[in-house]
N, C-alpha and C positions, 0 to 999 in steps of 0.2 A: 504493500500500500504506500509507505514512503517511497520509492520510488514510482509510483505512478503520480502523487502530489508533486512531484519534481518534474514531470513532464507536465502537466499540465499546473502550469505555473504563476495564472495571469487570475483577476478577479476580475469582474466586470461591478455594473452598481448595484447588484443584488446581492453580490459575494458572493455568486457563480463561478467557481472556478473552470478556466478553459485553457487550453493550447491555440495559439493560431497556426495557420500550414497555408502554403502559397495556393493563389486561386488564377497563376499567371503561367502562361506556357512555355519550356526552356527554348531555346535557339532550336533543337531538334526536330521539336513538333510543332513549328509556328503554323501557324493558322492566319492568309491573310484576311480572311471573313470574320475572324474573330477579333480582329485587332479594334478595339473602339474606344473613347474617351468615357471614363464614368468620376464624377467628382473629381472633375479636374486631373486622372490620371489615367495614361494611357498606357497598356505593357505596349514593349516592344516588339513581342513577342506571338500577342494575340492572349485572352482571357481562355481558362478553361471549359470557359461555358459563353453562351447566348446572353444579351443583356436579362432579357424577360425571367429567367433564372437567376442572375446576379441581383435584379429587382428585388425580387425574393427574398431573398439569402438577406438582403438590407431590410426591409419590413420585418425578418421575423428575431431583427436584432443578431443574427449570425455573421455579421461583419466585423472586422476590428481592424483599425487605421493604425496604421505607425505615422512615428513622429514626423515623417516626410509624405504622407499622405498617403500611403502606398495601402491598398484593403486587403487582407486575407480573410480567410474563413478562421470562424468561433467554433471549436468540437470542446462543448461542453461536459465535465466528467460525467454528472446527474443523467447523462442518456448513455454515457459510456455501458455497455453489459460485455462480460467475458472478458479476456487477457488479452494486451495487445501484444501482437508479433512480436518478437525480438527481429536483429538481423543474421542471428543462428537458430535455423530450426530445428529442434532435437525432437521433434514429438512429432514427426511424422516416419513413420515405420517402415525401414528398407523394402523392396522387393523381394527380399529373398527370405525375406522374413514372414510373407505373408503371401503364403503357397497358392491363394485362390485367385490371386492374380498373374500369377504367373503367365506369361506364354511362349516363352522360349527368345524372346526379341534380345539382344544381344546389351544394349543401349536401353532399354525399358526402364522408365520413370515407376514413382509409386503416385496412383491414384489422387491420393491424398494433397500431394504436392500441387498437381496440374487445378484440384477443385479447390485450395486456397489462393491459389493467383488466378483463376481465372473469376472469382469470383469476388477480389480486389479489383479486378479491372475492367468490367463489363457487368451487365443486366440483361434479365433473360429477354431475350429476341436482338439483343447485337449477335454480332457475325465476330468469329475469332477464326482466325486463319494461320496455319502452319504451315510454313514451305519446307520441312524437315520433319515429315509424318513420323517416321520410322515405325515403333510396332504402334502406334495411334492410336495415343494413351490421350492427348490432348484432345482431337476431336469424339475421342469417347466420353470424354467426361463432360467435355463441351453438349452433346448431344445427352446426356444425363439432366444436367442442369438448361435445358431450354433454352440454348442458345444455336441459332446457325454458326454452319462452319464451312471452311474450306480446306482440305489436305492435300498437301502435295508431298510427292516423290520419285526422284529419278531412279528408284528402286521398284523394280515391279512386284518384287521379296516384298517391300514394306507397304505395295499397295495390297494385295491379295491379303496380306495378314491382320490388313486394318480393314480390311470388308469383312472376315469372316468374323471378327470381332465386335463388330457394330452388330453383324447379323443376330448373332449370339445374346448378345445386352438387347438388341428389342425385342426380346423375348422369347426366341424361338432355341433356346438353348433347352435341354431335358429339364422336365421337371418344373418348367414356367409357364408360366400365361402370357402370350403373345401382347404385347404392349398397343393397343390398337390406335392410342394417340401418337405415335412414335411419326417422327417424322421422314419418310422417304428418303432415298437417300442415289446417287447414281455414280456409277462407274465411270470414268474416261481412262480409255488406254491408247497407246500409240497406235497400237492394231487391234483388227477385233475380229473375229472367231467368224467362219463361212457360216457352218451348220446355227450357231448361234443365232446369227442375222436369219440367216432363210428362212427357218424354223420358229420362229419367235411368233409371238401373236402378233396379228396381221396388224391390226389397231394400234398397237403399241410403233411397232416397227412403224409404219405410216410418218405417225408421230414425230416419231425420233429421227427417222433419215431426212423427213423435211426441215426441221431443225436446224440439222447437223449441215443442213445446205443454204440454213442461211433466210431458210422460207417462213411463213406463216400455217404452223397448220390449221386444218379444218379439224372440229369438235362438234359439230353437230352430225355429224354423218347421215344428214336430211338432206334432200332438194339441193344437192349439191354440184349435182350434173356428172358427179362417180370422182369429183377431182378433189386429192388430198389436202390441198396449202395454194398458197399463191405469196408470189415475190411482191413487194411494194414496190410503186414506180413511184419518181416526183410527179404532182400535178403537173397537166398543162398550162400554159399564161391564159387566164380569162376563166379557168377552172377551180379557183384556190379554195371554192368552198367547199368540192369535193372530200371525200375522205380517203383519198389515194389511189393511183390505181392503178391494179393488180392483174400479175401476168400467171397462169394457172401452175400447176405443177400437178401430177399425177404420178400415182405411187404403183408398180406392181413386183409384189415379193413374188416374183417369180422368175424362170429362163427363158429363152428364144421369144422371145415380144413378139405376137404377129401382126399382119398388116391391119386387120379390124380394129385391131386398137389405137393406131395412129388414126382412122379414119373417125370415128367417134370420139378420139380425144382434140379434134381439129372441129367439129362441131360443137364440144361444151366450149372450146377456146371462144368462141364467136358468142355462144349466147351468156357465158359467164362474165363478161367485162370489154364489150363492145368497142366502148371507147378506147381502152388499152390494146384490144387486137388491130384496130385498125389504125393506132400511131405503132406499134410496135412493127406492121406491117411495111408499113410509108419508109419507117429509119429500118428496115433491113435487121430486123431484132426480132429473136425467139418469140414467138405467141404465145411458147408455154413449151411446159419441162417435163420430159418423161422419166421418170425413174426405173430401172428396173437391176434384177441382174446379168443379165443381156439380154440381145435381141437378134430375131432372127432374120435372114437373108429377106422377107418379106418385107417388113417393119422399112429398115434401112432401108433398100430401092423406095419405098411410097413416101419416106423423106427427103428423099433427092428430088422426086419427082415434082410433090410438093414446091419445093426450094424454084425447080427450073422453072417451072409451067403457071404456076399460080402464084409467084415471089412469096410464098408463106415458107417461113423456118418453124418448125419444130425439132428443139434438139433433144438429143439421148443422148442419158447420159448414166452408165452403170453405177451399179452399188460401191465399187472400188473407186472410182474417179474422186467419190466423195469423202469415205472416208477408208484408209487401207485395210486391206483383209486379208488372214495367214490361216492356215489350217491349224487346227490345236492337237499338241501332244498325243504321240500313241502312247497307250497305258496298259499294262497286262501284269494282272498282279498273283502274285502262286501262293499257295499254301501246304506245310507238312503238317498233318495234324495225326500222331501216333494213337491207336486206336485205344481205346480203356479195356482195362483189363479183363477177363472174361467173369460173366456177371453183370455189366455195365457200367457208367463212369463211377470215378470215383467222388463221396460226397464234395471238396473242391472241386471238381470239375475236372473238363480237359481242356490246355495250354497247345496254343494253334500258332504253329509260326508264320509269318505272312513276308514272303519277298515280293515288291514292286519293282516295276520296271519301265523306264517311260526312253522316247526318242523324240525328239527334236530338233530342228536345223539350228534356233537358237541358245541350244543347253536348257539342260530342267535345274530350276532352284530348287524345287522342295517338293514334300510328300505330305498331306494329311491322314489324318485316319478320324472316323466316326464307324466305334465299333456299336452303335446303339440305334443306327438308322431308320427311321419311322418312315423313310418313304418320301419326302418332302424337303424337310430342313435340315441341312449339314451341317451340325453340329461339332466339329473336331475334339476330339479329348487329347488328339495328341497333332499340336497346329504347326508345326517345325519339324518334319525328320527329313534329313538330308539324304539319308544313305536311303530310304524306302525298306525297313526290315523293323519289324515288329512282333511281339507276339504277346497274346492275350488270353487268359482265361477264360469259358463257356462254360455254365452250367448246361444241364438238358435242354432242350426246346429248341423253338425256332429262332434263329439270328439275321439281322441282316449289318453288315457290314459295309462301309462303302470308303472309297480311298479316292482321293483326288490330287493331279496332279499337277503343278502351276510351271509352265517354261519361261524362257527367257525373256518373251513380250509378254507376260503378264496371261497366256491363253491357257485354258484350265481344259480337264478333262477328268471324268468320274465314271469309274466302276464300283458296280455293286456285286458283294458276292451273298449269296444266300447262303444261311447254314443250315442242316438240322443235327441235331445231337441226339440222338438217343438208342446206348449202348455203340452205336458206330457214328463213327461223321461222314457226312453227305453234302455234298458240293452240288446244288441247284443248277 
């Protein structure tokens, strides 16, 4: 307690004892929008806050002027609760000390640390952003405490391991209830997976590749004329009151595009945004963008033809062009599992040894394992093996097991193996 009366050193006219602490910003983080005159003083720097808040802070008497005019902020002890920080923190609990965080990440923070600073420096719904994820201790806790976030990492190691980890904390790890407030959350990699994209839901993909190009997608999937997004154009002069306008884009998850589909995507062109088809026609500019994952010898000649005969462009343009795409990791994982003894297993169980094996042009970083697999959500118990060799106990019954394997662009690949146990093991 005397040392806390020593920090907070000053009375005001009530014999409210307070500390003041600067409310101005250093050279580092100047702000020139916040730079503004208040009684007669101005930082040089920029204020930490907005006048309309500094107002505030004056009204409810939390200001305190020094002898040259200069205001800080009044932190009065009477509202003080709980101990202040020191600048050695001894009471937050190593990593290795506290097994249930664990994840194997090399560099791995404790918990504890990341939710005491990040909770000194933000309020929930600011955005805290790490360009140094590693195993994504920071944007876990960030997303714990109800704040947006953003992770980066030129480790595709430290992105896979901070997706599986998020996946986990919203709830879909054993033994939880799925967080249904949790807030979404999305992958960027340099590359991205063929099968992944092809296969994906039609809507979603849509979506995401219009995006990813820059477009506007569609969200009503009504009266749309079949077309997914469309580009914004500037107004034309004499048009400003319009609300922009828009050259179409059409989405198909699919291969070999045939010619019906340039001929119908050339008729929504005209009736979806007139004015746009027929300036973009005049300047010798696309009417509208097909997407697909190629197209075939049909498609292509009825876009030339288009191009010579009628000066209408529609371009194509594949799924790659847009964003790159690699094949993901081959994965084949084996198992020795010596049989129980005659009789049937023994009460421990039987001990299954599991070797993995994976190929890729870019090297494989690492190996998962979820030996508790529901069928859905990939839950790791063991989030880091490098070598892919494992082995685990089974009681009787049915098992499912599943091992995933992440390479060098960050592309994943997952086998499932079935067990059954009882008195011998059986491989599904």
């Amino acid at each position: 307690m005397e040392e806390l009366l020593l920090r907070y050193d000053k009375e005001d006219e009530n014999k409210r004892r307070f500390k003041s602490e600067p409310i101005e910003l250093p050279r580092m983080m100047a702000r020139q929008n916040l730079i503004y005159e208040y009684k007669n003083y101005t930082p040089k720097y920029g204020w930490m806050m907005m006048r309309d808040k500094l107002e505030e802070l004056d009204k409810q008497g939390k200001l305190y002027f020094t002898k040259n005019g200069k205001p800080r902020r009044k932190n009065f002890l009477d509202e003080y609760s709980g101990s202040e920080a020191d600048n050695i923190w001894l009471d937050i609990t190593p990593v290795g000390q506290n097994q249930s965080e664990i994840i194997g990440y090399p560099t791995q923070k404790p918990e504890a640390l990341l939710e005491r600073i990040i909770k000194m420096a933000t309020n929930e719904g600011d955005t805290v952003l790490d360009c140094f994820m590693g195993g994504g201790t920071t944007i876990a806790v960030a997303d714990k405490l109800k704040r947006k976030w953003i992770g980066i990492d030129q480790s595709v190691h430290a992105v896979s391991v901070s997706e599986m980890r998020l996946n986990m904390q919203q709830g879909k790890a054993i033994g939880k209830t799925q967080d249904m407030f949790a807030t979404p959350f999305v992958k960027k990699l340099y590359k991205y997976d063929y099968d992944m994209l092809r296969y994906k839901d039609a809507f979603q993909f849509e979506t995401w590749i219009v995006e990813q190009f820059g477009g506007v997608a569609n969200t009503k999937q009504r009266g749309d004329l079949g077309l997914d997004g469309y580009i914004k154009q500037p107004n034309l002069a004499g048009f400003e009151n319009l609300q922009g306008l828009r050259t179409p884009i059409q989405v198909k998850r699919s291969d070999n595009i045939g010619r019906n589909v340039i001929d119908n995507f050339k008729s929504a062109c005209e009736r979806f945004d007139k004015l746009a088809y027929e300036k973009n026609k005049a300047e010798n500019k696309p009417v509208g963008f097909i997407i697909a994952f190629s197209f075939g010898k049909g498609a292509v000649q009825e876009v030339a033809r288009l191009k010579n005969d009628e000066k209408v462009i529609i371009k194509l343009l594949t799924v790659e062009e847009i964003v790159p795409i690699a094949k993901k990791p081959n994965l084949r994982v084996e198992m020795e599992a010596p049989q129980p003894p005659k009789g049937g297993e023994t009460p421990e169980g039987v001990t299954i040894n599991f070797v993995a094996t994976a190929e890729s042009e870019v090297g494989i970083e690492f190996f998962s394992w979820d030996f508790h697999y529901n069928g859905v959500d990939f839950t790791p118990e063991i989030m880091l093996d490098k070598a892919g060799k494992q082995s685990h106990q089974f009681k009787a019954g049915h098992h499912k097991i599943a091992v995933k394997v992440v390479d060098g662009e960050g592309l994943e690949n997952v086998e499932v193996i079935d067990l059954k146990i009882n008195g011998v093991v059986q491989r599904s």
